[in-house]
Structures are given as C-alpha cells and as structure tokens.
HTML snippet that shows the backbone in 3Dmol.js (N, CA, C, O; Angstrom):
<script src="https://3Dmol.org/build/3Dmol-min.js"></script>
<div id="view" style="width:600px;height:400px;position:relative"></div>
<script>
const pdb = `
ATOM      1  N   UNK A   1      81.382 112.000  93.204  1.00  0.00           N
ATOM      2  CA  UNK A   1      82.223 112.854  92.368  1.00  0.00           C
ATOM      3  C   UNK A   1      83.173 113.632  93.277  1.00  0.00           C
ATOM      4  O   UNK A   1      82.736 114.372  94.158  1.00  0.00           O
ATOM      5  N   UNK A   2      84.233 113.488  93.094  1.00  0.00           N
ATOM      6  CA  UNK A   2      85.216 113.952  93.849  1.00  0.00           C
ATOM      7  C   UNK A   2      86.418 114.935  92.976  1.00  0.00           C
ATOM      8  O   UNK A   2      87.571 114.516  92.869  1.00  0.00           O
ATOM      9  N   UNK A   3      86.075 116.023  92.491  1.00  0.00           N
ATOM     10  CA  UNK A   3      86.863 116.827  91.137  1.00  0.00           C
ATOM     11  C   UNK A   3      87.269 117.793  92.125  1.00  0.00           C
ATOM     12  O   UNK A   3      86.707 118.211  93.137  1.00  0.00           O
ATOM     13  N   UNK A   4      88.542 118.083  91.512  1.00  0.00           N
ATOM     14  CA  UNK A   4      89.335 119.876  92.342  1.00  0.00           C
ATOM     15  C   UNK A   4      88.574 120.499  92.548  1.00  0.00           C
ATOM     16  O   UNK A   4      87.559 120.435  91.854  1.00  0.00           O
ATOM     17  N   UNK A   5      88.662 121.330  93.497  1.00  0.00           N
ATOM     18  CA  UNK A   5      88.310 122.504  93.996  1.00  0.00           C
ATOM     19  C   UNK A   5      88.669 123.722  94.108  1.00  0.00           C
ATOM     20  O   UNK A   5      89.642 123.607  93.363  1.00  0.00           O
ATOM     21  N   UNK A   6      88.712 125.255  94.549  1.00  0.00           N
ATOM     22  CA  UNK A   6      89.650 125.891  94.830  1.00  0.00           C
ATOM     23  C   UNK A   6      88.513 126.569  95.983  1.00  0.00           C
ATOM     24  O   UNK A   6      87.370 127.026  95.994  1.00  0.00           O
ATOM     25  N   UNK A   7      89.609 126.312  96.889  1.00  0.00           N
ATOM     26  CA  UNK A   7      89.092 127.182  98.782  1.00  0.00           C
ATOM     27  C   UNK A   7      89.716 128.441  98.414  1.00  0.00           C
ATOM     28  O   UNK A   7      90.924 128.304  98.220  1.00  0.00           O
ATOM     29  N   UNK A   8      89.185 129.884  98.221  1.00  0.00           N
ATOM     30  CA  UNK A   8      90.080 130.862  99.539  1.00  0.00           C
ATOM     31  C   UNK A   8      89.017 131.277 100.521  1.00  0.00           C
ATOM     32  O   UNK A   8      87.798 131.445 100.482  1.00  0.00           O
ATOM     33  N   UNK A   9      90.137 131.392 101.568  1.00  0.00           N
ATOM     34  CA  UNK A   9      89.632 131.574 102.843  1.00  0.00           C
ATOM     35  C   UNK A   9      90.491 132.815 103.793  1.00  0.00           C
ATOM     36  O   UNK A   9      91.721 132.852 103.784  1.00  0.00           O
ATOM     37  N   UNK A  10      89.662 133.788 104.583  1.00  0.00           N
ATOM     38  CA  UNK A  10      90.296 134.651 104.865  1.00  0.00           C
ATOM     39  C   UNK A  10      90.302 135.106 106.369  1.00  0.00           C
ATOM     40  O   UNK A  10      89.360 135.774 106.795  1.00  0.00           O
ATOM     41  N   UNK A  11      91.238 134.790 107.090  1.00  0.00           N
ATOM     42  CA  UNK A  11      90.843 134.666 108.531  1.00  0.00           C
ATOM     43  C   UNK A  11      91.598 135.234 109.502  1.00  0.00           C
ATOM     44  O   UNK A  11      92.754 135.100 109.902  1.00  0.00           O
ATOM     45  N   UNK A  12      90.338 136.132 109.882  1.00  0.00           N
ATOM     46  CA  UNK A  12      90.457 137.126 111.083  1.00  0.00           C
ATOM     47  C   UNK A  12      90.381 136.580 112.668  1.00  0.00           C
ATOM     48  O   UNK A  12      89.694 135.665 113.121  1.00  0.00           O
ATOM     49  N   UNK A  13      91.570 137.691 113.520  1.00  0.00           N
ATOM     50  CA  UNK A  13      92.235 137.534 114.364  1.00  0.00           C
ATOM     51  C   UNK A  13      93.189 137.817 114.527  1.00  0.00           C
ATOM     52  O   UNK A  13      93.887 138.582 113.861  1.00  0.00           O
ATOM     53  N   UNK A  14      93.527 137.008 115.868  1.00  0.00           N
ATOM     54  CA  UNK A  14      95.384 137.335 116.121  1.00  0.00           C
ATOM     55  C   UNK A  14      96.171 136.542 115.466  1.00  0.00           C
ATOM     56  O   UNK A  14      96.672 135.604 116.086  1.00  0.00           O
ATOM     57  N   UNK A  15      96.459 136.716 114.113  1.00  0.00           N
ATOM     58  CA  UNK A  15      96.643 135.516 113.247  1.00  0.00           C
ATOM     59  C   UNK A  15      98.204 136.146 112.413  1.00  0.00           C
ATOM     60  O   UNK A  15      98.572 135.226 111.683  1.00  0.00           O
ATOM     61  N   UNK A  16      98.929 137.028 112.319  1.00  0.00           N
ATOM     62  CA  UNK A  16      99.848 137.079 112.116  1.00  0.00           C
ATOM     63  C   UNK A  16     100.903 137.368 113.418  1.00  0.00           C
ATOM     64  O   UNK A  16     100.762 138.023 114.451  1.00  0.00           O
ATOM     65  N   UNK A  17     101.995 136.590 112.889  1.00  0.00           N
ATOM     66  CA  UNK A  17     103.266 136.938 113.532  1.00  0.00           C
ATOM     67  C   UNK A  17     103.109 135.584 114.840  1.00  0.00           C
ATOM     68  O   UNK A  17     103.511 135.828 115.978  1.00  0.00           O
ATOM     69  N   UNK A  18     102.703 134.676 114.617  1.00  0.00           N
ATOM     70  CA  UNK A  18     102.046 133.925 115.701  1.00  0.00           C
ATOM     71  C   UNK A  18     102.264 132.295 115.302  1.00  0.00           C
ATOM     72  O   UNK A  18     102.034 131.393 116.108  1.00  0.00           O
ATOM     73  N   UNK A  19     102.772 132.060 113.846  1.00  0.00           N
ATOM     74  CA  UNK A  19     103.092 131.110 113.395  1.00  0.00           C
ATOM     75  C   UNK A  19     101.789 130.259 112.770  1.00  0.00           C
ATOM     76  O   UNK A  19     101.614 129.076 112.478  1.00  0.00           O
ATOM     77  N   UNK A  20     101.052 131.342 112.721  1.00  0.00           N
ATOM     78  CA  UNK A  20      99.264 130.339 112.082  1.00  0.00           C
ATOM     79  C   UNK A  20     100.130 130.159 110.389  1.00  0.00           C
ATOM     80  O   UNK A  20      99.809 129.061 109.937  1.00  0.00           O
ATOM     81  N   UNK A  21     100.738 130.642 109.764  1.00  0.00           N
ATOM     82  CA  UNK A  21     100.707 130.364 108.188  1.00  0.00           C
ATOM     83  C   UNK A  21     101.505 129.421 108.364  1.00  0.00           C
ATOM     84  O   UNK A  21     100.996 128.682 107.521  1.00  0.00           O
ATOM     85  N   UNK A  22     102.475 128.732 108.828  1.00  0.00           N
ATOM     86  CA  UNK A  22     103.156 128.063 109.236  1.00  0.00           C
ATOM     87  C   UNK A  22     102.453 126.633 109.795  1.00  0.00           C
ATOM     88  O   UNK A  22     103.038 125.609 109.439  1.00  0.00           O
ATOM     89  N   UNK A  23     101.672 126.525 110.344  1.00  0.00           N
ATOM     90  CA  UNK A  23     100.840 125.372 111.076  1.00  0.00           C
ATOM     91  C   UNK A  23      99.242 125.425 110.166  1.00  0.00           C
ATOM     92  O   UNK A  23      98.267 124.902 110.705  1.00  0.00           O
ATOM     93  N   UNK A  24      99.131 125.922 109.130  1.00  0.00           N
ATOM     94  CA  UNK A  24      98.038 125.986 108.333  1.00  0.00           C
ATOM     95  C   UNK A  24      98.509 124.956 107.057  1.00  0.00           C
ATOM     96  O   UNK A  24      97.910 124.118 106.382  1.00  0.00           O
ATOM     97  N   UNK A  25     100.249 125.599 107.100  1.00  0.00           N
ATOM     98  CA  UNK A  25     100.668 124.311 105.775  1.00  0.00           C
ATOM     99  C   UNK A  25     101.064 123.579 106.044  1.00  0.00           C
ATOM    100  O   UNK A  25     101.513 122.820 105.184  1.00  0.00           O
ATOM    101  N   UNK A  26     101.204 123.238 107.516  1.00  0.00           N
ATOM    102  CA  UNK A  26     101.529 121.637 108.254  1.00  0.00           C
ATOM    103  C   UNK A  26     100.409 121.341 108.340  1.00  0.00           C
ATOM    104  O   UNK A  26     100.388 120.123 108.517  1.00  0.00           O
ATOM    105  N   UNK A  27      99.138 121.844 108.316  1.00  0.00           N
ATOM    106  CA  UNK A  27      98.296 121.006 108.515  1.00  0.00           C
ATOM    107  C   UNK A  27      97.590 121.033 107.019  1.00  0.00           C
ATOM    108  O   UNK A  27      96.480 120.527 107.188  1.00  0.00           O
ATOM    109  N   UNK A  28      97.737 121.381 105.698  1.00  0.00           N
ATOM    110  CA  UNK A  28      97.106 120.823 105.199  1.00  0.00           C
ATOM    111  C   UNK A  28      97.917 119.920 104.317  1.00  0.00           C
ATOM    112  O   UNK A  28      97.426 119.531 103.257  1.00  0.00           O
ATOM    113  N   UNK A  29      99.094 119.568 104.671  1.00  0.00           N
ATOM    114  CA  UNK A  29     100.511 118.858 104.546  1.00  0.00           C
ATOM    115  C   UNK A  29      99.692 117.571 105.004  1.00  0.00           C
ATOM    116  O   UNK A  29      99.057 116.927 104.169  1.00  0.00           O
ATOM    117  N   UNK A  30      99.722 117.184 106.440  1.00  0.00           N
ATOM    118  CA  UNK A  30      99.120 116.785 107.142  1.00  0.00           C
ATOM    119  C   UNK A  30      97.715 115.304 106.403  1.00  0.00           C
ATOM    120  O   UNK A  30      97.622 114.090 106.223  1.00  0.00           O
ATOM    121  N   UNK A  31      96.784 116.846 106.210  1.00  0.00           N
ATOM    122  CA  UNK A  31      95.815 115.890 105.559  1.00  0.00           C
ATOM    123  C   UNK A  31      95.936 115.448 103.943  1.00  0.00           C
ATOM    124  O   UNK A  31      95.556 114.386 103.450  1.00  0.00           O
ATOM    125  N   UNK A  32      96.539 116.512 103.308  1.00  0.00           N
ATOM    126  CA  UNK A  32      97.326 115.508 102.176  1.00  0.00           C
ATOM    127  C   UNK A  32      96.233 115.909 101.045  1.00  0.00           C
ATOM    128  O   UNK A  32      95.138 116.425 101.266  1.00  0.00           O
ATOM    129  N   UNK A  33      96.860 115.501  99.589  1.00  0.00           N
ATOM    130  CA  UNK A  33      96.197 115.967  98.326  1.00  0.00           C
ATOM    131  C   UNK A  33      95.887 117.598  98.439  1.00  0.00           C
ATOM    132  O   UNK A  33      95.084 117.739  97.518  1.00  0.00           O
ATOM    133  N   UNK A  34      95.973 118.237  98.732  1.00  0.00           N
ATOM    134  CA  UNK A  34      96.584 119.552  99.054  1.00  0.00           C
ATOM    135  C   UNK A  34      97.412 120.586  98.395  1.00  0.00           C
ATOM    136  O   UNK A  34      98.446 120.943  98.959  1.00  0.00           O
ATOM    137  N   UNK A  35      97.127 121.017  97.451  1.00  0.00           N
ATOM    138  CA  UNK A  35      97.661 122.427  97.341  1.00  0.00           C
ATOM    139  C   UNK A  35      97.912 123.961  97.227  1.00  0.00           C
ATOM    140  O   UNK A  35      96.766 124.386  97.375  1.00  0.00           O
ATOM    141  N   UNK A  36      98.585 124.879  97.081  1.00  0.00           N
ATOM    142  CA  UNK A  36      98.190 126.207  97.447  1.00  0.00           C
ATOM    143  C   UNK A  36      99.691 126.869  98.307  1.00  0.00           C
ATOM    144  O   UNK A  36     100.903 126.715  98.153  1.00  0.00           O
ATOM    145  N   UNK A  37      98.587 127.863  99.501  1.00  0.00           N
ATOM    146  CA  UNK A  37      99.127 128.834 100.051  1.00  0.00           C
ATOM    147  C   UNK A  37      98.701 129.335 100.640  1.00  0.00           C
ATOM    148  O   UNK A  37      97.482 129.428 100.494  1.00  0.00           O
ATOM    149  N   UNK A  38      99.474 130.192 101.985  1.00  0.00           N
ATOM    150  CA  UNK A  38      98.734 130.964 103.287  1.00  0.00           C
ATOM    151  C   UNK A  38      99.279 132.053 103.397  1.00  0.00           C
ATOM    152  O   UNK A  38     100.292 131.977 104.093  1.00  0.00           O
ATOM    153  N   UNK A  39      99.070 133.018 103.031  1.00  0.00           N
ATOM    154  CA  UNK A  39     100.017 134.237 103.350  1.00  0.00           C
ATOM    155  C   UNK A  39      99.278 135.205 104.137  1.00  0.00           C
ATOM    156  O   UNK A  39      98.071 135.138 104.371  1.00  0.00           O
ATOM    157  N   UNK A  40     100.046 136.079 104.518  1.00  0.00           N
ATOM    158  CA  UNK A  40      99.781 137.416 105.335  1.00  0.00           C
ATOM    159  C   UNK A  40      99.002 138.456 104.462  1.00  0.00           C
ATOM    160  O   UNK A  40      99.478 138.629 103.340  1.00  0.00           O
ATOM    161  N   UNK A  41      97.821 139.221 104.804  1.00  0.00           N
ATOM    162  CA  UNK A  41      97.275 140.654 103.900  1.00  0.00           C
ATOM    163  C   UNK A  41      97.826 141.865 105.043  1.00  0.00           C
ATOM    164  O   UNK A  41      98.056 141.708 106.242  1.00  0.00           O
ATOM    165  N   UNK A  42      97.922 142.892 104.355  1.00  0.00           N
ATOM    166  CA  UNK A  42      98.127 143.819 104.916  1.00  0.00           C
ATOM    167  C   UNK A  42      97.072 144.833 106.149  1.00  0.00           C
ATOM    168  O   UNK A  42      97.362 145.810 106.839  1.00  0.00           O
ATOM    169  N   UNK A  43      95.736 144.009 105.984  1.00  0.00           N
ATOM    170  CA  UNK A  43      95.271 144.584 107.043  1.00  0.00           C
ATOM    171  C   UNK A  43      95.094 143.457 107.950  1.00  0.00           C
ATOM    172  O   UNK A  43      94.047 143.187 108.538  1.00  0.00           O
ATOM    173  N   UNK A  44      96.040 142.909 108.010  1.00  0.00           N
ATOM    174  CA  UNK A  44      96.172 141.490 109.569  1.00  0.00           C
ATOM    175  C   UNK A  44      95.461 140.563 109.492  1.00  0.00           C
ATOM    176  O   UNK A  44      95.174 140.223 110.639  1.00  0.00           O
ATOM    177  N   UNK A  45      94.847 139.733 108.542  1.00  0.00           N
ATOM    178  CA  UNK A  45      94.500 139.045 107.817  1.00  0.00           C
ATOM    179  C   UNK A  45      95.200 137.889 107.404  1.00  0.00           C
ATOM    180  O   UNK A  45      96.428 137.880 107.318  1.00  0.00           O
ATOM    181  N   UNK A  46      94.526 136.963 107.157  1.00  0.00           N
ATOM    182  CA  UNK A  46      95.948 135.783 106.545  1.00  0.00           C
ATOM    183  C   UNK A  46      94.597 134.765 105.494  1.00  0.00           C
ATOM    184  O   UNK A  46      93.640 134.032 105.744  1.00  0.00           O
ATOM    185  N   UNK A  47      95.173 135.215 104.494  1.00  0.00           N
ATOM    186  CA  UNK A  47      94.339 134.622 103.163  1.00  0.00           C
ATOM    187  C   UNK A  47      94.893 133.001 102.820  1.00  0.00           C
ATOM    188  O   UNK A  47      96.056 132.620 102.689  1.00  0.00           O
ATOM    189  N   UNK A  48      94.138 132.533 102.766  1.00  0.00           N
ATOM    190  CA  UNK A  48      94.656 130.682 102.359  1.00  0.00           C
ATOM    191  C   UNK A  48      94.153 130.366 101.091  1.00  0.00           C
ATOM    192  O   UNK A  48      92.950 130.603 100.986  1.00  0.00           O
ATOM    193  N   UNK A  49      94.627 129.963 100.221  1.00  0.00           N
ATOM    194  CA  UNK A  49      93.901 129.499  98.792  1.00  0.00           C
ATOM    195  C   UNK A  49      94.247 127.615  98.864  1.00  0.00           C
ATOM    196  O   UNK A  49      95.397 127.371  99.230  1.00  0.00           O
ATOM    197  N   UNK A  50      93.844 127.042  98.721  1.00  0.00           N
ATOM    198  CA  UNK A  50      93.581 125.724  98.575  1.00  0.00           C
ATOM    199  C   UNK A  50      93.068 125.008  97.647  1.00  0.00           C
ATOM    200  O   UNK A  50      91.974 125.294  97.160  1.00  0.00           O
ATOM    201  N   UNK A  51      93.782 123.969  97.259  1.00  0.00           N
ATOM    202  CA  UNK A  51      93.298 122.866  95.628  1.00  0.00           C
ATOM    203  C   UNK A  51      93.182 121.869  96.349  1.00  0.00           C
ATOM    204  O   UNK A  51      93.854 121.659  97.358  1.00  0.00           O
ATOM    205  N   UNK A  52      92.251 121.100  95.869  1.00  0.00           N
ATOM    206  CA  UNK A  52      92.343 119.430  95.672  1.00  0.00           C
ATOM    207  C   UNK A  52      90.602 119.033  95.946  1.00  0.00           C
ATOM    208  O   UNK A  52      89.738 119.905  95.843  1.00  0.00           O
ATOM    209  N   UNK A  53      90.294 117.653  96.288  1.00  0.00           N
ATOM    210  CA  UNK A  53      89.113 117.176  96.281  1.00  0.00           C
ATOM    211  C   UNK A  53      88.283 118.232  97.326  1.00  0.00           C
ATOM    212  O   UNK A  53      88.852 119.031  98.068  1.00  0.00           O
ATOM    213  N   UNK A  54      87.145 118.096  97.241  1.00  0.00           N
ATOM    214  CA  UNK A  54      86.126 119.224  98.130  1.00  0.00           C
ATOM    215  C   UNK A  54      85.912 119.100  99.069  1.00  0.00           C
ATOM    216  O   UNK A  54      85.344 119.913  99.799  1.00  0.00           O
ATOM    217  N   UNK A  55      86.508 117.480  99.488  1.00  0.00           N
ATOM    218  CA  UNK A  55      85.951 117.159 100.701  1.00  0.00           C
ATOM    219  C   UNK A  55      87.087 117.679 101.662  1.00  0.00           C
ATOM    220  O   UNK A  55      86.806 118.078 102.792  1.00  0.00           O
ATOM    221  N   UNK A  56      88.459 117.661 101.152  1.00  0.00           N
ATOM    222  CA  UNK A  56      89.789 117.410 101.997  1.00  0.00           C
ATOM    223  C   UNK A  56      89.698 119.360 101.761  1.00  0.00           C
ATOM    224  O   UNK A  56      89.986 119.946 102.804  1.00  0.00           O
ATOM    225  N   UNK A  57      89.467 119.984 100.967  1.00  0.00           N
ATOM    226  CA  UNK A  57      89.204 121.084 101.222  1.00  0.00           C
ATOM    227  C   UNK A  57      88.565 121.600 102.563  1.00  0.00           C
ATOM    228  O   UNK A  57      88.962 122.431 103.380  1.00  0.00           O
ATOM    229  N   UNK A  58      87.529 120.881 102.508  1.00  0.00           N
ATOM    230  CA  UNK A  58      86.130 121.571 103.681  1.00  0.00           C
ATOM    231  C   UNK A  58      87.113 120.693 105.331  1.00  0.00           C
ATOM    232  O   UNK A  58      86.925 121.092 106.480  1.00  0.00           O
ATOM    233  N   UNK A  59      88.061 119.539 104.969  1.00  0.00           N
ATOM    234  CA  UNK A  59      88.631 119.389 105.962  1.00  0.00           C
ATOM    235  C   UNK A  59      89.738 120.591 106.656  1.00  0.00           C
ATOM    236  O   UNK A  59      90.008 120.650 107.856  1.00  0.00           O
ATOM    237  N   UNK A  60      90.270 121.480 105.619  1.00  0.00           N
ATOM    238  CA  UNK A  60      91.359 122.410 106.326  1.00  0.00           C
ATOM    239  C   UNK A  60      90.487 123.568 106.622  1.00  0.00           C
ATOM    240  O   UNK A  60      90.908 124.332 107.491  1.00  0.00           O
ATOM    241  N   UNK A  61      89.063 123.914 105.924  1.00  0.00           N
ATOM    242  CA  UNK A  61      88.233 124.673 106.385  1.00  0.00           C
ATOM    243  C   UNK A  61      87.519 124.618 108.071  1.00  0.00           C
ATOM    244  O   UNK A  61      87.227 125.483 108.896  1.00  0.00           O
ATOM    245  N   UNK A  62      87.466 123.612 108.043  1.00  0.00           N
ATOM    246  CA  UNK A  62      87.342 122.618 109.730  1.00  0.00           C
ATOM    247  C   UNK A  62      88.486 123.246 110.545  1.00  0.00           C
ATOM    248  O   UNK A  62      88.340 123.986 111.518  1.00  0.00           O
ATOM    249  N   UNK A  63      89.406 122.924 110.112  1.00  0.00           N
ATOM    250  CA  UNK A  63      90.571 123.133 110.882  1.00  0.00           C
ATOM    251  C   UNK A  63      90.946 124.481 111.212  1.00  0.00           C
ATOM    252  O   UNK A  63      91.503 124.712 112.286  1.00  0.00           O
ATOM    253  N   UNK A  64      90.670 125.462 110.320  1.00  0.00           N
ATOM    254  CA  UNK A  64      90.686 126.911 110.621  1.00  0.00           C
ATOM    255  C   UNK A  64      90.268 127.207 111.019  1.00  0.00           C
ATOM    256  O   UNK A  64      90.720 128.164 111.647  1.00  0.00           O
ATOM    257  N   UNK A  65      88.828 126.829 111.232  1.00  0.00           N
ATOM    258  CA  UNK A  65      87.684 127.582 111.877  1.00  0.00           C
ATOM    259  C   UNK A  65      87.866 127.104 113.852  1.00  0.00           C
ATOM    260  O   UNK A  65      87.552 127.781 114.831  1.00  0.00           O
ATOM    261  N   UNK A  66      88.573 125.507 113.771  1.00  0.00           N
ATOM    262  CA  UNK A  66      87.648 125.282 114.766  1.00  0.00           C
ATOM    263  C   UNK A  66      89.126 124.114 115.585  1.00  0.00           C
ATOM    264  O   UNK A  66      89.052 123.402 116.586  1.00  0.00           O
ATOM    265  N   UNK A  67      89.993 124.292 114.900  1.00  0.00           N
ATOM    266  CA  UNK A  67      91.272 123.297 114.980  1.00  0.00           C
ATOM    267  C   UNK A  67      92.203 124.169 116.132  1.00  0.00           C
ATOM    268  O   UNK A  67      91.948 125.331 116.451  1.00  0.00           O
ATOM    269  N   UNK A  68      93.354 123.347 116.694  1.00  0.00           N
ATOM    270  CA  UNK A  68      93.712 124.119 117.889  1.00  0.00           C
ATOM    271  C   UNK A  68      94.863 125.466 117.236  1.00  0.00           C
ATOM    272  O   UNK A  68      96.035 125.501 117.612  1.00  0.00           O
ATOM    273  N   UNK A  69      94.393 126.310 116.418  1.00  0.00           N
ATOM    274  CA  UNK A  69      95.325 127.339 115.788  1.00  0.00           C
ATOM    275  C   UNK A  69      96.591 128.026 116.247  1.00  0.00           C
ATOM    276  O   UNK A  69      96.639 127.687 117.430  1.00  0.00           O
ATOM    277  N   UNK A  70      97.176 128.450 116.120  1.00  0.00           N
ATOM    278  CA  UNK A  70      97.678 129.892 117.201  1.00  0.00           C
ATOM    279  C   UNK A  70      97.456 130.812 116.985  1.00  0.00           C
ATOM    280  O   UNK A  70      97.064 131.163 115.872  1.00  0.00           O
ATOM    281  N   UNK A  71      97.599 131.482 117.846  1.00  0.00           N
ATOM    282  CA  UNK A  71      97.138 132.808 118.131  1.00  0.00           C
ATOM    283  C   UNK A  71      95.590 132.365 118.291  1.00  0.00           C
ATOM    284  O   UNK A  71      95.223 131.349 118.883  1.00  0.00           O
ATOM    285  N   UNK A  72      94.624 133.446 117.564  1.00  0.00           N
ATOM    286  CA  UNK A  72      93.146 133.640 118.247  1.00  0.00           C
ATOM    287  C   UNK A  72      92.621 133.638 116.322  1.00  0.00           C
ATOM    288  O   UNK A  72      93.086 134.239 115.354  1.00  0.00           O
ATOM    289  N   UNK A  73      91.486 132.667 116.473  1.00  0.00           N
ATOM    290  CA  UNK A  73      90.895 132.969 115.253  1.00  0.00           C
ATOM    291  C   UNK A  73      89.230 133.722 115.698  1.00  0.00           C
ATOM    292  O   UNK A  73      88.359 133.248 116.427  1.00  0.00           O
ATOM    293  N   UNK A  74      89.245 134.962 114.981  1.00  0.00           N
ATOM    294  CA  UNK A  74      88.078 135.154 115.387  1.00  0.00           C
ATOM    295  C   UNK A  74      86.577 134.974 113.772  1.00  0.00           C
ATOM    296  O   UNK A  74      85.396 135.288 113.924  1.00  0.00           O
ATOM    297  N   UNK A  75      86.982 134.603 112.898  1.00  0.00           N
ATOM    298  CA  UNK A  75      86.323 134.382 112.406  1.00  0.00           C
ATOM    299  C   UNK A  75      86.807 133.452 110.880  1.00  0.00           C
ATOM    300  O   UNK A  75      87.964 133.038 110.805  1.00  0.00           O
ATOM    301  N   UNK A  76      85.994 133.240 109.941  1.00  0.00           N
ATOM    302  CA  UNK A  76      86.504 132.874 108.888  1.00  0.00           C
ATOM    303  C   UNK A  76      85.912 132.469 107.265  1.00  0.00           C
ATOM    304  O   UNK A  76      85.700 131.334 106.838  1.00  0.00           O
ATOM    305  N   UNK A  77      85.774 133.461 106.714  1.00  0.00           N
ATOM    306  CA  UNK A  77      85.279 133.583 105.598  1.00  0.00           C
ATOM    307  C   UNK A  77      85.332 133.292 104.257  1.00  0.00           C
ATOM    308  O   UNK A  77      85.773 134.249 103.621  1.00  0.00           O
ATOM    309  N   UNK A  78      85.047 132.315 103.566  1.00  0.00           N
ATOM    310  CA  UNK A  78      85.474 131.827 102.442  1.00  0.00           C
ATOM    311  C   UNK A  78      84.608 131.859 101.079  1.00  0.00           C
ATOM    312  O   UNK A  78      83.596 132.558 101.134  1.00  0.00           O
ATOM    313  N   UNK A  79      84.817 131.339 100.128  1.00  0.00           N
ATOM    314  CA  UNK A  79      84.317 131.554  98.628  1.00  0.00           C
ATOM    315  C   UNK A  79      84.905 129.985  97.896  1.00  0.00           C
ATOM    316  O   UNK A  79      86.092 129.660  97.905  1.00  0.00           O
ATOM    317  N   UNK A  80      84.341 129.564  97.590  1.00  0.00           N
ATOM    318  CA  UNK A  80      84.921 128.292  96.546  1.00  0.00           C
ATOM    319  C   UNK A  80      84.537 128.488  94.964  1.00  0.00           C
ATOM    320  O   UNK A  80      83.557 129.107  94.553  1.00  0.00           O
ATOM    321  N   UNK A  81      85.311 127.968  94.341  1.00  0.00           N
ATOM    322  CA  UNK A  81      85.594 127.911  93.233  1.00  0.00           C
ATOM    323  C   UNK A  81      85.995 127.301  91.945  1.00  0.00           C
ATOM    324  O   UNK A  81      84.912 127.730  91.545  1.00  0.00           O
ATOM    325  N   UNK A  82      86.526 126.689  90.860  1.00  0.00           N
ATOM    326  CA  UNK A  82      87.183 126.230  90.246  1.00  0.00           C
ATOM    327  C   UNK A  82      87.949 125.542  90.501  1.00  0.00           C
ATOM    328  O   UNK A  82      87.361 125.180  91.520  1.00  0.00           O
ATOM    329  N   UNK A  83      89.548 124.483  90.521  1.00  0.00           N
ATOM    330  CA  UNK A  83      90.870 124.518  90.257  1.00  0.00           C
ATOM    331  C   UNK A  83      91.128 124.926  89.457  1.00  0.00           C
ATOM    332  O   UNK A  83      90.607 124.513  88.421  1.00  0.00           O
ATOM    333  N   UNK A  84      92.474 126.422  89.377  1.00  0.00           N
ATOM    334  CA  UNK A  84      93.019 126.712  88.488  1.00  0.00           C
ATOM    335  C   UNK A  84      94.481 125.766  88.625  1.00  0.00           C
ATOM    336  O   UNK A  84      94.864 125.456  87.497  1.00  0.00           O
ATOM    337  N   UNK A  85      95.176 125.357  89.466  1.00  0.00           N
ATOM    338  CA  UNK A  85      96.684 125.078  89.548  1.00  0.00           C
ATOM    339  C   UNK A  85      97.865 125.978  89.290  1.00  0.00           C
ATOM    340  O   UNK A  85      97.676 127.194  89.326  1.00  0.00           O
ATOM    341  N   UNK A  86      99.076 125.495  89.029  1.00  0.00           N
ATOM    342  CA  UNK A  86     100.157 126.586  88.826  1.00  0.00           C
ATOM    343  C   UNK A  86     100.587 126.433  90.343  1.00  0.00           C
ATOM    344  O   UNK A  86     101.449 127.199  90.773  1.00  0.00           O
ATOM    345  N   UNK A  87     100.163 125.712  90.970  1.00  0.00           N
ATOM    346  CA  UNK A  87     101.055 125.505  92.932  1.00  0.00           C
ATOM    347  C   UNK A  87     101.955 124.198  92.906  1.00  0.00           C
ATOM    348  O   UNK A  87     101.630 123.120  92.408  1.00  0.00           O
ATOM    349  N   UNK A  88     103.072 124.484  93.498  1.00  0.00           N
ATOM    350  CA  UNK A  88     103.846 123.687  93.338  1.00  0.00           C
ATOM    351  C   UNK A  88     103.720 123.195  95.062  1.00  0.00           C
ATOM    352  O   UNK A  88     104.601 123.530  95.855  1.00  0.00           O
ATOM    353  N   UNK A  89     102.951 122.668  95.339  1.00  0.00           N
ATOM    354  CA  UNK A  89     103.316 122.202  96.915  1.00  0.00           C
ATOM    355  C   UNK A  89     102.187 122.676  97.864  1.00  0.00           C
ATOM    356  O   UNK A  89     101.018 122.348  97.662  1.00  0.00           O
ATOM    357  N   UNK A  90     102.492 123.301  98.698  1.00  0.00           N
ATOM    358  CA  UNK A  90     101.542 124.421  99.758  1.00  0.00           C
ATOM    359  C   UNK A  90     102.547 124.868 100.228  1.00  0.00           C
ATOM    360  O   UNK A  90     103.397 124.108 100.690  1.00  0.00           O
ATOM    361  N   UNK A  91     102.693 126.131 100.229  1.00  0.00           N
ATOM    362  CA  UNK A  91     103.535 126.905 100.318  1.00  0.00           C
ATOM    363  C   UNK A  91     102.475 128.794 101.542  1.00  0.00           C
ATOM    364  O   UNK A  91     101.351 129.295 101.547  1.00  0.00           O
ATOM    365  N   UNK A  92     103.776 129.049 102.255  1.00  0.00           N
ATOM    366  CA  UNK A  92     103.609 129.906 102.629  1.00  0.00           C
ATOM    367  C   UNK A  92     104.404 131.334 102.303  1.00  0.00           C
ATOM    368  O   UNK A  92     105.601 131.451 102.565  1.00  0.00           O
ATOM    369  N   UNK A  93     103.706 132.294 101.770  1.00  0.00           N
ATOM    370  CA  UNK A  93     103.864 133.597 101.603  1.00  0.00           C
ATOM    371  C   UNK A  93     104.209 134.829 102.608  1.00  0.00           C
ATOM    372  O   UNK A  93     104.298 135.976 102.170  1.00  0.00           O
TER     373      UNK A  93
END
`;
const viewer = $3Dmol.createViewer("view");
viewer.addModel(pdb, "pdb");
viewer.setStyle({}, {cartoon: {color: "spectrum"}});
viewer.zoomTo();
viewer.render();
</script>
C-alpha cells in the first residue's frame, strides 16, 4: 500500500540564510512524486511539509537528517500525517 502522506519536519541548526530551503526543493524535485514546501520560522528553524507516497517521504526525511545539507543540521523532528493537498509543486517560502 503505497497512499499519500503528509511529512512536516522541523530542522534545527545553521539552516537559514545558507541556501538549505533551496537544496531541500532540489532535492525533493530530485526524488520526485513530491509535494509541498520549506520555509524559514522565525526562531531559525526551517519547517518542510511534504506529500506523496510514504516511502519517497521517509526518502527526503533521510536526506535531511543525514544528506550532504548546507550549513549544519543539528537535529530533526517530525510528525506524519494525512494528505491534505492544495500544493502546486514544492515550493519554497
């Protein structure tokens, strides 16, 4: 069974201003069936929400945690969920 998903994921570090939201939607560009968003939080943070199968999900979860990032990831915390949709692409915020 392979049904939508929804990833957010919230990941601490040196993760803004460093081009991580930027190389988060090339990479889940990249692995494909994919959609969503990576944006910046205000306490230096960079939140990712993610759609599609669970598996290609837990693949950009891989990649955050443990993929060659920029800047410094020091950790990374997530919650799964539903697909709601309403994303036109993967898009960064």
């Amino acid at each position: 069974m392979n049904e939508n998903v929804r990833l957010t994921a919230w990941v601490r570090g040196r993760v803004q201003g460093v081009g991580f939201r930027w190389w988060t939607r090339a990479t889940a560009l990249e692995i494909g069936g994919l959609i969503g968003y990576a944006g910046n939080l205000a306490d230096g943070r960079v939140q990712v929400v993610a759609e599609g199968p669970r598996a290609t999900c837990e693949r950009l979860l891989e990649s955050l945690r443990e993929g060659a990032t920029p800047g410094r990831v020091d950790g990374v915390t997530e919650i799964w969920g539903v697909a709601r949709g309403g994303y036109d692409g993967f898009e960064i915020r």
